[in-house]
N, C-alpha and C positions, 0 to 999 in steps of 0.2 A: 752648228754652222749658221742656218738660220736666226740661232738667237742674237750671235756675232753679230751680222748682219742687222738686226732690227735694231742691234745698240748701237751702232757704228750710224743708222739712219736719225735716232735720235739726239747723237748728238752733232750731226750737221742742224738739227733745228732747236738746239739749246735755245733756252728762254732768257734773254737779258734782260726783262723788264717787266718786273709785280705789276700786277692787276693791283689799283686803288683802292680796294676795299675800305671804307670807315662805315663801322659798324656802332649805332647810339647802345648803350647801354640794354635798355629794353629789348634789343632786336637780336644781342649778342645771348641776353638770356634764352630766347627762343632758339635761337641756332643750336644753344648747348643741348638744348631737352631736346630734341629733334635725334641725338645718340639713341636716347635712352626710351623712346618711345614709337610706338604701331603708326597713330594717326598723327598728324601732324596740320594745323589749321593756321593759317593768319591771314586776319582778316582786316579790313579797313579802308579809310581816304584814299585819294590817289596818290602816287608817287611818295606814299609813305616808306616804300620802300621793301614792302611783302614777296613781291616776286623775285627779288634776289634772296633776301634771306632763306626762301626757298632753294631756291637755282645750287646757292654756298650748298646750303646743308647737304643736296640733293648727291652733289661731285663729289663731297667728302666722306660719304658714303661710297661712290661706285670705285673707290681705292680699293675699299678693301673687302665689298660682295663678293661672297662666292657664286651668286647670280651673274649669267651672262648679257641676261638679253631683259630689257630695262622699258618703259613706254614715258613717253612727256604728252599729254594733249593741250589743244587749246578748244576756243570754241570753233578753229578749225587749223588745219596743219600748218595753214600760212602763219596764224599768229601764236602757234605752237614754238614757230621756228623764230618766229620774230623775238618771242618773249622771253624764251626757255634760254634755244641756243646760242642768238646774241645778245641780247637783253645791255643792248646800249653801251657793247665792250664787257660788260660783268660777266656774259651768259658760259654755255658750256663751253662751246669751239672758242673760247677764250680762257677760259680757265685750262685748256686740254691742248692749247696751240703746241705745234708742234709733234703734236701725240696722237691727234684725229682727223678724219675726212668726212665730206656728206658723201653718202652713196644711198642707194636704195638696199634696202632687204625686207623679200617676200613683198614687193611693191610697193613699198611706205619708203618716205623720205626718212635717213637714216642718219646718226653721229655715230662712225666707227672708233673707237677709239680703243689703241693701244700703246703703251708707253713705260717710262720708269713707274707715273704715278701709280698704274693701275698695277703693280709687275711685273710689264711686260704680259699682263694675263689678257683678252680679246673683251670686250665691253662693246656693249651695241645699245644704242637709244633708239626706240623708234619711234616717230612725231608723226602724231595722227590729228584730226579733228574729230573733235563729239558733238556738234548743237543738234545733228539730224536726227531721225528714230530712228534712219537706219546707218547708222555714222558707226555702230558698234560690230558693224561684219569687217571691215578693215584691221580688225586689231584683234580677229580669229585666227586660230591656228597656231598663238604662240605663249608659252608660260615666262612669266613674268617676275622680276623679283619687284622693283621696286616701279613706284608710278608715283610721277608729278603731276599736277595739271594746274595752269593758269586759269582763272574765270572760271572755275568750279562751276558756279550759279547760273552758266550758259550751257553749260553740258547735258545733253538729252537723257535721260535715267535709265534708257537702256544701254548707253556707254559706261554710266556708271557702276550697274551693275554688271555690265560686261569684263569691266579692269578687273572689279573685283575678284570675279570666278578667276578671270587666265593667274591673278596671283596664289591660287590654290596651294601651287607646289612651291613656291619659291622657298628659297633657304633662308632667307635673309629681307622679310617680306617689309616695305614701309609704305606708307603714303603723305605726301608733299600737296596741299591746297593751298590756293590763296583766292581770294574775290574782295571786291569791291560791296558794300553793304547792299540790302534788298529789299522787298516789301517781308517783313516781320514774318509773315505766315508762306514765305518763300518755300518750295516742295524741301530744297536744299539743306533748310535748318528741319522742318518738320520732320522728312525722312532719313535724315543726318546726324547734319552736325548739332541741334540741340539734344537730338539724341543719346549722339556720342557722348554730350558733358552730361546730363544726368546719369548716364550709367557707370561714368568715368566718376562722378561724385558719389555714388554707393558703391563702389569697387568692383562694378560687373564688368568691366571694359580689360578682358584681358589684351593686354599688349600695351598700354596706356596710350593716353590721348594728351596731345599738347596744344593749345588753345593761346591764341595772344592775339589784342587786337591794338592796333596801333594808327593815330595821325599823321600826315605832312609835316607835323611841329616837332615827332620825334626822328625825323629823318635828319640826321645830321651832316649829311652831303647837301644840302638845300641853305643858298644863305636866307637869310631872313629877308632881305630885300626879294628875293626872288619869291620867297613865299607870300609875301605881301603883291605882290606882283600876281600872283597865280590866283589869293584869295581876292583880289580887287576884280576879279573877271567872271564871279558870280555874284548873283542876287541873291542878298541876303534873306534866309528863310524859305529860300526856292527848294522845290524835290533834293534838285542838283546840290545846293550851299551843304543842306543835311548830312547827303550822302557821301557826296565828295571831299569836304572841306573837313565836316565833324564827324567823316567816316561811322554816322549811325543810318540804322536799319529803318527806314521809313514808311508811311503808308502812304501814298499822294491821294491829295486833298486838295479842296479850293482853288482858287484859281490859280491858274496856268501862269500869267504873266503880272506877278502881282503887282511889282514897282512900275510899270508902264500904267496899269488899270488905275492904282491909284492915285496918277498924273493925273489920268483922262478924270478921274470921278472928281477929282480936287482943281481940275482947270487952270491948272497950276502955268502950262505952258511950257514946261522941259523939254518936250521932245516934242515942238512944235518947232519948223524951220519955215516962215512965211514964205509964201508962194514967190513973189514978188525976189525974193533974196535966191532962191532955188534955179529960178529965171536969168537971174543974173549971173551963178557959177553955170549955167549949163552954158553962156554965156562966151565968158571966160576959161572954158574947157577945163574944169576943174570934174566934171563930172568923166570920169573912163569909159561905163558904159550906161545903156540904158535897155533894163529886158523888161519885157510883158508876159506876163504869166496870166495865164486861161484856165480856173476850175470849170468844168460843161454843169449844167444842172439838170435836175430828173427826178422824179418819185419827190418833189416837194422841196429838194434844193433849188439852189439859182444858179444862173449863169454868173460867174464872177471876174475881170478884170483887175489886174493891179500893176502899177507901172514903180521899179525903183529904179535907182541910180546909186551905181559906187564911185566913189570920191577917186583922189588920185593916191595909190598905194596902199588902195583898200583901206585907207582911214573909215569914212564911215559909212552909212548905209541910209539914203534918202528913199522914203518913198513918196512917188508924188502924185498919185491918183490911186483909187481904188473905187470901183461902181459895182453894183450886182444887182441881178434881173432876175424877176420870176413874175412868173404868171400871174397872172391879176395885180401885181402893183402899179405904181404910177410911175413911167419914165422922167424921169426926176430934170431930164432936159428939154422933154416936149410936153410935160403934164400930162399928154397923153395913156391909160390904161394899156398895160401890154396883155392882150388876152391869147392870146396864139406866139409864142416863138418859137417857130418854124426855123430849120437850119436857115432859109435867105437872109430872116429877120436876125438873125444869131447874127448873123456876117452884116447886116447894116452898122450893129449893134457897136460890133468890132470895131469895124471901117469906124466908124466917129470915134471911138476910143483913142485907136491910133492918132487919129488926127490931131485930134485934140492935143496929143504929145507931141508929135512933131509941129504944131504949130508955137508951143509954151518953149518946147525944151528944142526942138530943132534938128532930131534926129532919133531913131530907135535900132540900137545892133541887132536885137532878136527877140522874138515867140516864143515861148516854153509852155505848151497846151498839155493838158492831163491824157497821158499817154495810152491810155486805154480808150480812146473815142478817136480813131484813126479815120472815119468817115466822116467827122466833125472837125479834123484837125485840116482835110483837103476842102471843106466847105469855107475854114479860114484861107486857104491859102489862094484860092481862085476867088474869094472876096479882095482880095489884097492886091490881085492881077485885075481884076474888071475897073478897080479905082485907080489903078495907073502905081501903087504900090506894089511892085508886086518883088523889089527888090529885096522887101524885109522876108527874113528868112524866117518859117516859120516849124521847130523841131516840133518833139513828146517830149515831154520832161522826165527827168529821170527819176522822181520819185524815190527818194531815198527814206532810210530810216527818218518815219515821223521826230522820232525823241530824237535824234540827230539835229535835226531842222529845228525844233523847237527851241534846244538848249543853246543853237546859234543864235538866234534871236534875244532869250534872256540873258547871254551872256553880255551879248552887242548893248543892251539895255543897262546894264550893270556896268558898263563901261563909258553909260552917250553916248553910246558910237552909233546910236540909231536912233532917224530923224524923221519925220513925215509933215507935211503940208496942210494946210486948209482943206485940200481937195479930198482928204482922206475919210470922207464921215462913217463910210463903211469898215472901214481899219478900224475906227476907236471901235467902234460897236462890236465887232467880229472879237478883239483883242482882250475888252471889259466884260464879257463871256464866257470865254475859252474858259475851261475847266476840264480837271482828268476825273475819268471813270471810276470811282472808287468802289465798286463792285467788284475790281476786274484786280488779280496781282499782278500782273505783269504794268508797268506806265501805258495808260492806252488816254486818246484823247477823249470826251463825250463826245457822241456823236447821234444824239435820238433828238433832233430838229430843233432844241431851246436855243443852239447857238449857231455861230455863221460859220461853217467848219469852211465852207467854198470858198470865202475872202481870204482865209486863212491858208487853205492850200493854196492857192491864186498867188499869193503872197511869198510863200514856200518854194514855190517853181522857180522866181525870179532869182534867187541867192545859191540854192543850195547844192549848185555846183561851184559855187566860190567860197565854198563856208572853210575848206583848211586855208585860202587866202585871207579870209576874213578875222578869222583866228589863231592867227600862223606862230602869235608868241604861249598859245594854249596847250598843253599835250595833257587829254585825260588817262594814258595809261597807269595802270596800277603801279 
């Protein structure tokens, strides 16, 4: 009666309309070995296409496990569910419509699914996140047959090794990765996956191991306009172009912003928008808005201001001042020595900042102060009120992923879509600097006093709540 019942359900929600799968060649051979093999890897560019060829295999498998109960992670549940089970119309609850529901089981966001495909047998995904250390008590308590995970190379290792063990019992045991390339000596490859191919290359890898690494150019859902479109929005030989475009394994090196620096070194003028012309769109109201970002300084940094402006429709990104203070320099507007800044003097410092903007440009929307100096940030805000300012609203910034912020920047750069003024002499400087850690595998920026990190955060507060507008025709997912 029940089973009656569950057919009779199934087919009020018959399917009239294929999923578009097109599958390149390359990606169709991975999908096949994915039958016949344990590990399963693919890796590469962005929107090469890895995560579905995953997703495919992953469904066409849970037809016919005799495993119940199944795990997806990401680097966390949200983009578990983002990537796995929609994944842009390809994902699970699309491949399974009419056959699944989300619900929770044992407290985790869940894909129920029962239907013809599977038949009619009960199938359960459970979508957790891994980046934390302790991200791997969530996905206790339960054995597991099969396990996918998006962004492998974001997963904390004791998740890793967590999926591992609950797959102990499974009947029908796989695993499904995909990632985006890394730094070369990534834990990921070290305690992994170059592992797995050396062992998988002397025949010690019972279960085999399937390995395929693929570009953007072999994704055959992407016209080539669009991919030109996508490639024209990095800087060429940046961390990012590497990783993302040539989907290789990198080590960052040298400097940070290098098509901007070697403007600046060669005086070339590209991303110089004169003052006098900047004056006249704010003019003209071509300018949307106008923010101020405040890095505070301490222990040997400076105080830093920087004022930009975004065009109309987020075309492009002006910035039109940038100053920075520190102790014993010379006040570059009074010649003056600043030997003591004192919070008053901080707010003097400010107050003329501001001014200076609302006198050139004629107005400023808002403040974005480095959010951890909350007793610094009220020291701006009743400077702003004692000068008869006190209108301009002054937040914390939100501080967002540094490499988030930065690759806005190189992108904007790699586009023209980023402009600065005469008044900027601490921006070239801060910019002709910036360089990553190369000690460090994770992208970290330097930061041990050779360069102007304050300008650059200062810089960073003003945009980097508008960077998916900024970038709105960009999507880095895999």
């Amino acid at each position: 009666m029940a089973r009656t019942a569950m057919m009779a359900r199934n087919k009020q929600h018959h399917r009239r309309k294929t999923i578009g799968y097109r599958f390149g060649d390359e990606h169709k051979a991975y999908i096949r070995a994915c039958q016949h093999n344990l590990i399963n890897v693919a890796e590469g560019a962005v929107r090469a296409g890895k995560t579905i060829d995953n997703v495919f295999a992953f469904a066409h498998e849970l037809k016919t496990t005799p495993d119940k109960i199944h795990l997806a992670t990401g680097s966390t549940a949200a983009n578990a569910q983002l990537n796995i089970g929609d994944a842009n119309g390809y994902g699970l609850e699309h491949i399974f419509r009419g056959q699944c529901r989300w619900g929770k089981y044992e407290g985790n966001s869940a894909l129920i699914i029962q239907g013809p495909d599977t038949g009619y047998r009960l199938r359960i995904v459970i979508f957790a996140g891994g980046a934390l250390a302790n991200s791997y008590k969530k996905i206790r308590g339960n054995s597991y047959g099969m396990w996918i995970a998006t962004e492998i190379n974001l997963h904390h290792d004791n998740t890793i090794r967590e999926a591992f063990n609950r797959q102990l019992a499974a009947q029908r045991r796989k695993v499904f990765w995909d990632l985006n390339p890394d730094h070369p000596n990534a834990p990921i490859y070290r305690d992994y996956i170059d592992k797995y191919a050396a062992k998988a290359a002397k025949g010690e890898l019972v279960g085999g191991y399937n390995y395929a690494h693929f570009t953007i150019f072999q994704n055959i859902n992407i016209t080539r306009q669009r991919i030109a479109e996508i490639v024209s929005q990095y800087e060429p030989g940046s961390i990012w172009y590497i990783r993302d475009i040539e989907g290789r394994r990198s080590i960052a090196e040298g400097l940070i912003y290098n098509k901007l620096a070697t403007s600046i070194a060669a005086r070339d003028g590209a991303y110089i928008l004169p003052k006098e012309k900047a004056m006249q769109m704010a003019r003209d109201k071509q300018f949307i808005k106008i923010i101020v970002g405040v890095d505070f300084g301490g222990n040997g940094s400076g105080h830093a201001f920087v004022a930009t402006a975004a065009t109309l429709g987020y075309e492009k990104l002006v910035c039109l001042r940038s100053v920075r203070y520190r102790e014993g320099d010379i006040d570059p507007e009074t010649n003056r020595r600043l030997q003591d800044i004192d919070p008053e003097m901080l707010g003097q410092l400010f107050v003329r900042f501001i001014e200076g903007i609302l006198q050139d440009y004629g107005f400023v929307t808002k403040v974005r102060a480095d959010s951890e100096e909350s007793v610094l940030i009220r020291g701006l805000r009743n400077a702003l009120k004692r000068s008869g300012r006190g209108n301009i609203k002054v937040t914390g910034a939100t501080k967002s992923k540094i490499t988030d912020r930065i690759f806005a920047l190189t992108s904007l750069c790699a586009q023209n879509r980023f402009l600065y003024t005469e008044d900027c002499e601490t921006l070239e400087s801060a910019v002709s600097m910036a360089t990553w850690d190369t000690t460090k595998q994770e992208l970290v920026r330097l930061d041990d006093g050779t360069s102007d990190i304050d300008t650059m955060d200062a810089l960073e507060y003003t945009y980097e709540d508008d960077i998916q507008k900024l970038l709105r025709d960009l999507k880095r997912a895999g």
